[in-house]
N, C-alpha and C positions, 0 to 999 in steps of 0.2 A: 749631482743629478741634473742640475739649470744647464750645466756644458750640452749635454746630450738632446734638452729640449727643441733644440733650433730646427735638428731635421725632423719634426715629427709635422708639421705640418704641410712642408713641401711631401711628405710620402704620405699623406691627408688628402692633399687634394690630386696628386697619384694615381691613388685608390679610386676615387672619385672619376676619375678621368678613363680608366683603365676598365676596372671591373663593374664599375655600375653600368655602363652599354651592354657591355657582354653579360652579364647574369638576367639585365629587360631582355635582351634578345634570346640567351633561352628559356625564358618562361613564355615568351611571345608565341615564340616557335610550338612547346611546347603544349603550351593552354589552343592555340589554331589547331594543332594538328589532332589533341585529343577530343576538347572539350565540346566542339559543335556536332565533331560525329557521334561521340556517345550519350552526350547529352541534350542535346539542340542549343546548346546556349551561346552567346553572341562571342565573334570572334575580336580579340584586341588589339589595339595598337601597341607602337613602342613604350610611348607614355603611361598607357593604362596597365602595360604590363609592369613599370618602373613603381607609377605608383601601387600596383598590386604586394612587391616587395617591402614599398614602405611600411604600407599596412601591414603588411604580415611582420615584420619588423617588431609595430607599435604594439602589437596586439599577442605576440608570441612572444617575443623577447628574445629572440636567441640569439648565440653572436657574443662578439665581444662587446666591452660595455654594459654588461649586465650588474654590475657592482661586483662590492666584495674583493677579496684579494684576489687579482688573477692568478693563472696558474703558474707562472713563474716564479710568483713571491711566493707559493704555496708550497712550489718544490724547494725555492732556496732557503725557507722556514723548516723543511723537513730537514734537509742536508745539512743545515746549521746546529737542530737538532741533533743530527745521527753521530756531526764530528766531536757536538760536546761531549753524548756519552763513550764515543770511543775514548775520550782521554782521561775520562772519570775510573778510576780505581773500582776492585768488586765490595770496597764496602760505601763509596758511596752513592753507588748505582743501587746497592742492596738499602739505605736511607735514601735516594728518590723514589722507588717503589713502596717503601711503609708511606713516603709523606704522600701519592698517588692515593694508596686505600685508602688513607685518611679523608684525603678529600673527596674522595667519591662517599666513605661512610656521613661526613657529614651534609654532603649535598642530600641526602638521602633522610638522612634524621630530619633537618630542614625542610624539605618536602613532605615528610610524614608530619611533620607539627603543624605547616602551614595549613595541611588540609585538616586535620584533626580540629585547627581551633574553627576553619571553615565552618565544618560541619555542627561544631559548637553552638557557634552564634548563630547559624540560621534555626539549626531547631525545627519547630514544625510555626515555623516563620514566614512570610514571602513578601518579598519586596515586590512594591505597586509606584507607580508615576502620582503625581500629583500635577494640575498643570503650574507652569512656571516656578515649580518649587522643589524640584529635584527628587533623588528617591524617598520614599518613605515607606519604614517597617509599619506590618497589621501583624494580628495577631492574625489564623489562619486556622480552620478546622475545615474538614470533610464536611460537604451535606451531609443530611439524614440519610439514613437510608428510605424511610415513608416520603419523603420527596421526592426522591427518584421514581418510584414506583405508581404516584397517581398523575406524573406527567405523561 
């Protein structure tokens, strides 16, 4: 994979060179031509419509570079997937789908226990702040009801 690295940044700055003028320029175009007549609001330059991009960029996320495995690794992890079961035999395609249940029955039991001892330990419980001293259990009861009632 280090062989392949070398061109990634001459088509980096490419990129840079290429498409970032052109995508300012049509939001520029765009944002002048719509947003003073329908809305009264101030028209942009190149720049402010470049950094418009950024912003929306920082703040939306979209695009590549968002994390996670891109979608190429995504598909060549499926494909990789698809070839193994193609070569796997029907009985042991029929033993990966029992160990499949399996795992999903116990992801499930594990879920149901974790919340079960949850709801255990709180009780009728409630965790309070103390300052500088992290959480601390009380016991906890309902007001009165003659409380409520002469407030």
């Amino acid at each position: 994979m280090q062989r392949k690295a070398w061109y990634r940044f001459p088509m980096f700055i490419g990129f840079i060179l290429v498409f970032l003028p052109l995508f300012g320029l049509i939001v520029m175009l765009l944002w002048n031509g719509l947003i003073p007549d329908l809305f009264g609001g101030p028209e942009l330059s190149f720049w402010q419509a470049v950094g418009l991009l950024a912003l929306t960029k920082i703040l939306l996320g979209h695009g590549p570079g968002r994390g996670g495995p891109s979608r190429h690794r995504k598909h060549k992890m499926w494909w990789n997937m698809m070839q193994k079961w193609e070569r796997m035999s029907p009985e042991e395609r029929e033993k990966m789908r029992e160990q499949w249940k399996s795992w999903g029955e116990q992801w499930r039991q594990h879920e149901h226990d974790k919340w079960e001892s949850w709801s255990r330990r709180k009780g009728d419980r409630v965790e309070t702040w103390s300052r500088g001293k992290g959480p601390r259990t009380e016991d906890w009861s309902p007001p009165e009801d003659d409380d409520r009632k002469e407030s």
